[in-house]
N, C-alpha and C positions, 0 to 999 in steps of 0.2 A: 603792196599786196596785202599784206598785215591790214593797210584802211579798209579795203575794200571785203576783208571777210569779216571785220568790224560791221562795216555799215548791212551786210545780207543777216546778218546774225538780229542785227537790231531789226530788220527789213520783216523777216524770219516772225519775229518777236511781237511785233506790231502785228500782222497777219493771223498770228494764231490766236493771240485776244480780239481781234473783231472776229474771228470767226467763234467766238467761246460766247463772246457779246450774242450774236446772230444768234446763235445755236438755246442761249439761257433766253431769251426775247420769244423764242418758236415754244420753247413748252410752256413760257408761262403765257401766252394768247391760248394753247391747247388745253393748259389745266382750266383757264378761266371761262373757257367754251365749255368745259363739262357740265351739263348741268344735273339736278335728278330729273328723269323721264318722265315722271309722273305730273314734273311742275312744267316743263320747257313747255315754252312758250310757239314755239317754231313745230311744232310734231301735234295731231290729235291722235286721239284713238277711240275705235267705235266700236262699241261690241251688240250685239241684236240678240232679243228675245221674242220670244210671242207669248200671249196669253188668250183669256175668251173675257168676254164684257162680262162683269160682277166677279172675277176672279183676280185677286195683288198675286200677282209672280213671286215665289219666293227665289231672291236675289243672291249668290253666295259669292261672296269676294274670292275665295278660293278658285272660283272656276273660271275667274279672268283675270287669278295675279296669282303670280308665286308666293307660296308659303318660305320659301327659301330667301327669298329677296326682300318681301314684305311681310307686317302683323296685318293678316289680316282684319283679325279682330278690330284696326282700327278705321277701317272703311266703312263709310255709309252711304247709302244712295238719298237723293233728293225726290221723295217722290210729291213734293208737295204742288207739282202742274199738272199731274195726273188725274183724269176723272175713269177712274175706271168703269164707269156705266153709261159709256160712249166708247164706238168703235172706231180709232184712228191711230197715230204712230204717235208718240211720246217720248222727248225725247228727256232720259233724267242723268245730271250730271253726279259724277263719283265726289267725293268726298274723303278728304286721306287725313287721318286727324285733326277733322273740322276744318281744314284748308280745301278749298276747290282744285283737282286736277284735272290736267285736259283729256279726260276720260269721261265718255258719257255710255249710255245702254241703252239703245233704241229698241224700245219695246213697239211692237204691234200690237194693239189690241183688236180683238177679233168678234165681229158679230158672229153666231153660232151658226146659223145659216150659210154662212160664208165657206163653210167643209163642208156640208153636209153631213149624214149623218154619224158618219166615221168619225166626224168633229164633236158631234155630241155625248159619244161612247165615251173618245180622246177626254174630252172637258171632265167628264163624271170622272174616270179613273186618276187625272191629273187636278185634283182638287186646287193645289199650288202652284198651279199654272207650268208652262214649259220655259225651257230656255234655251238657247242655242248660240251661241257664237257665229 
């Protein structure tokens, strides 16, 4: 009798370290999954603006990343594929201190004819072009 609550106790024993094993094994595959958002490789993110031909959109990191989470201070846009004196979609990638993330801001750019003249008022008053999410 005595063997036999020997042997369950050890049985017992072995049992709760593989499962301590299993259980240490599962967070650290979860921790090493984590990655930061801004770098993962596996997620994009697209944010959309418009503007009008001859006008650079002014771009504010604030308005597509938290101030709480991030500086934004240290973002910058790429706008260096951009012709902005042709009407088409551009697409310019983020920039998170001088590193690339998978964040870009597709901009329209807009021939003025293309609203009409409600678009041309729009263009005068929004000298810095628009932005939208």
């Amino acid at each position: 009798m005595k063997r036999n609550k020997k042997k369950l106790g050890v049985r017992l024993t072995v049992i709760a370290g593989l499962v301590l094993v299993a259980a240490f094994t599962l967070l650290l595959h979860v921790w090493e999954g984590k990655t930061e958002p801004l770098f993962d490789d596996n997620a994009s993110t697209t944010f959309y603006a418009k503007t009008y031909v001859g006008t650079v959109p002014r771009l504010d990191a604030e308005r597509y990343f938290s101030p709480e989470t991030y500086d934004c201070t240290k973002f910058r846009f790429d706008f260096s594929q951009c012709d902005w004196n042709t009407a088409g979609i551009y697409r310019i990638p983020v920039l998170y201190e001088g590193e690339k993330t998978n964040c870009v801001v597709q901009i329209e750019v807009r021939a003025l004819w293309q609203g009409g003249l409600e678009v041309i008022q729009e263009a005068g008053k929004n000298a810095g072009g628009t932005e939208g999410k």
